[in-house]
C-alpha positions as CSV (number, residue, x, y, z in Angstrom):
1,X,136.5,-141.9,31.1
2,X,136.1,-143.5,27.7
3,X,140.0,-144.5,27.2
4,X,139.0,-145.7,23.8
5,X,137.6,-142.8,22.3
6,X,140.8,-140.7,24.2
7,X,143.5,-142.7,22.8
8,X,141.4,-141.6,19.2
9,X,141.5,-138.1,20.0
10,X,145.2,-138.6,20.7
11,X,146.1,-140.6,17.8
12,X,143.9,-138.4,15.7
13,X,145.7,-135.1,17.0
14,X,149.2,-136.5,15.9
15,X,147.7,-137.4,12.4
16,X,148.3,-140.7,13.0
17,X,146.9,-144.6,11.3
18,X,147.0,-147.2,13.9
19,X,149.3,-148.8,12.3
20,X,151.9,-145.5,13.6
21,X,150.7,-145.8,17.1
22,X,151.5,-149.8,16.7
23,X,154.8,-149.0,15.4
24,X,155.4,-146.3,18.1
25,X,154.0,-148.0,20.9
26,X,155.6,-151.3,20.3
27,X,152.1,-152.7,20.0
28,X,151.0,-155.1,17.9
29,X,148.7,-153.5,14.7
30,X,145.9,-156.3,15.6
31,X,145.9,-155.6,19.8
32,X,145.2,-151.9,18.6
33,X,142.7,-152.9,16.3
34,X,141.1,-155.3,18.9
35,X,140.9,-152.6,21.0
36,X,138.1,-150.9,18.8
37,X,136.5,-153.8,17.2
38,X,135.7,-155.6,20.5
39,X,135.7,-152.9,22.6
40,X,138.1,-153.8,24.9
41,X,140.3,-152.1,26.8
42,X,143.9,-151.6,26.7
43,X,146.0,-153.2,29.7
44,X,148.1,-150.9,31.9
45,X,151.1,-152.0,30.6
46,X,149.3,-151.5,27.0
47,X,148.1,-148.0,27.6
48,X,152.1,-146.9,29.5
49,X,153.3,-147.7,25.9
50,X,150.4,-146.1,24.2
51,X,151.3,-142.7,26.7
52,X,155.1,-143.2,26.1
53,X,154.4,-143.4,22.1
54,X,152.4,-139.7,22.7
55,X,154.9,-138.7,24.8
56,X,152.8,-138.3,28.1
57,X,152.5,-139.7,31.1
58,X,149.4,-141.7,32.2
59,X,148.6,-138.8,34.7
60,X,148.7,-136.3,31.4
61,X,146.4,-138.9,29.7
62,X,144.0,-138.8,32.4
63,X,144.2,-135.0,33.2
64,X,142.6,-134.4,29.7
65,X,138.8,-135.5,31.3
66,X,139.7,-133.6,34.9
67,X,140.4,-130.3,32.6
68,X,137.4,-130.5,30.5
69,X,135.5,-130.1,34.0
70,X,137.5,-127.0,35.1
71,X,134.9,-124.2,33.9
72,X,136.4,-121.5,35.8
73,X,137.3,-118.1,34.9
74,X,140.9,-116.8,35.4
75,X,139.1,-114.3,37.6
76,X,137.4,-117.1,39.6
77,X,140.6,-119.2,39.8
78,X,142.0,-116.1,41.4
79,X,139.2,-115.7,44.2
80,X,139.6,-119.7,45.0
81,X,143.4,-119.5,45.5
82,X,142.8,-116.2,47.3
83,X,140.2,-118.1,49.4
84,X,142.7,-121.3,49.9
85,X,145.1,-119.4,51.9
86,X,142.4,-117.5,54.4
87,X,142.6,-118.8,57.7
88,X,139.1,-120.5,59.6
89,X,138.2,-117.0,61.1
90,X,139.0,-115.2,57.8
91,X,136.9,-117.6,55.8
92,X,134.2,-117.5,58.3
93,X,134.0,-113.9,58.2
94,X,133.6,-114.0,54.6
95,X,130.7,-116.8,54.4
96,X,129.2,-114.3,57.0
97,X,129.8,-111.1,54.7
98,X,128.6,-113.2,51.7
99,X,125.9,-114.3,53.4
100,X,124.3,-110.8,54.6
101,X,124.9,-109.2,51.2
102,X,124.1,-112.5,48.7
103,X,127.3,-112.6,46.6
């Protein structure tokens, strides 16, 4: 994950300079800034207060690349929850089934 270009999306979302996220985060204007221009990346303890500024938690802040994966229908969300709770013969049966007819 680019955690640059994220905290941008972020930071653009809200509207806000980087002089706001500074000021909300408790961050220095010029470590946010440094960030870009050198292309470094933020320490933990950096990005925590750039998460508490947005109001997320680092898990939130990383789910955002995890979720942009997910390319699943409700439909097919539906089948794999279904399919979570089969038992091993059940789901055997099924890869048999699926097999024999090609679904």
């Amino acid at each position: 994950m680019n955690v640059l270009k994220r905290i941008e999306e972020l930071r653009n979302a809200k509207g806000w300079s980087k002089a706001e996220l500074a000021k909300r985060s408790d961050l220095s204007r010029s470590t946010i800034t440094m960030w870009s221009t050198r292309n470094n990346r933020p320490s933990v303890s950096s990005l925590l207060s750039v998460c508490k500024a947005f109001e997320i938690t680092l898990s939130e802040f990383y789910a955002a690349e995890i979720n942009a994966k997910s390319y699943n229908t409700s439909e097919e969300d539906e089948l794999l929850d279904y399919l979570k709770n089969l038992n091993s013969e059940e789901k055997d049966a099924l890869l048999v089934l699926s097999r024999r007819n090609k679904i």
